[in-house]
C-alpha positions as CSV (number, residue, x, y, z in Angstrom):
1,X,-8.3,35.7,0.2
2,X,-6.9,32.7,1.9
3,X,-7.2,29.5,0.2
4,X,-7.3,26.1,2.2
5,X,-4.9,23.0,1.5
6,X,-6.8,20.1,0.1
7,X,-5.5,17.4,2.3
8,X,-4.9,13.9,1.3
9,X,-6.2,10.8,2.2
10,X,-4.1,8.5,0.2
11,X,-1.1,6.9,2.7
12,X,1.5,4.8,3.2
13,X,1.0,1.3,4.5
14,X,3.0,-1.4,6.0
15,X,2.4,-5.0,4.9
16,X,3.3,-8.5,5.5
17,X,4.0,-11.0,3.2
18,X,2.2,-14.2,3.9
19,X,4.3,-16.6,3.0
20,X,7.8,-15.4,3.7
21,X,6.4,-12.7,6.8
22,X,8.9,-9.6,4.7
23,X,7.3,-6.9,6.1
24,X,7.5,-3.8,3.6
25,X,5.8,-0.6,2.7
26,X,3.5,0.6,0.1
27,X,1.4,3.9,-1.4
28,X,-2.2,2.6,-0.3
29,X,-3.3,3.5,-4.1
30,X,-0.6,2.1,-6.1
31,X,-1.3,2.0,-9.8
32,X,0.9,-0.8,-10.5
33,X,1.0,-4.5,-9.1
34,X,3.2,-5.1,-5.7
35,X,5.0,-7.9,-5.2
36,X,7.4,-9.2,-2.3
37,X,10.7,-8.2,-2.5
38,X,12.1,-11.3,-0.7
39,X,9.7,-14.3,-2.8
40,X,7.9,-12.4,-5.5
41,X,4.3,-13.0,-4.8
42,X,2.0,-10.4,-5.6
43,X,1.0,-8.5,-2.4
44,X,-1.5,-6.0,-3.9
45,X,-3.4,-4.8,-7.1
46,X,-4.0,-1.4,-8.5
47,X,-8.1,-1.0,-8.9
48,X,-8.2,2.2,-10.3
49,X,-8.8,3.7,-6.8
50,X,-7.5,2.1,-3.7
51,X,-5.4,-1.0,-4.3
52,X,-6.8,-4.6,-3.8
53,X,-4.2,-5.4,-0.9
54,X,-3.5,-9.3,-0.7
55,X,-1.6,-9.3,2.5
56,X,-1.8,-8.6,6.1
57,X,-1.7,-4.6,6.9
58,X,0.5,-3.6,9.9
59,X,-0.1,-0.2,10.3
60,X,-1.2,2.6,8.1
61,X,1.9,5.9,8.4
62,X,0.4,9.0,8.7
């Protein structure tokens, strides 16, 4: 009997800081708070689920 794969639908983002415009990249359900790696300020916040993202999204990696 063949069993499927379960596919996820978590992924990878790309963000942009809005104040200093780092762009970095982040699990789209992060369970801890991110912050900018250049100027510290919090990017996105873990919600149990899906994180709160508090910056621009660039692209989403597949």
């Amino acid at each position: 009997m063949k069993r499927a794969l379960k596919e996820t639908v978590s992924k990878f983002i790309t963000i942009r800081c809005p104040k200093c415009k780092n762009e970095q990249v982040m699990f789209g359900k992060a369970s801890t708070v991110i912050k900018c790696l250049v100027c510290d300020k919090v990017l996105a916040e873990p919600t149990g689920g899906k994180s709160r993202v508090k910056a621009r999204v660039l692209e989403v990696l597949e």
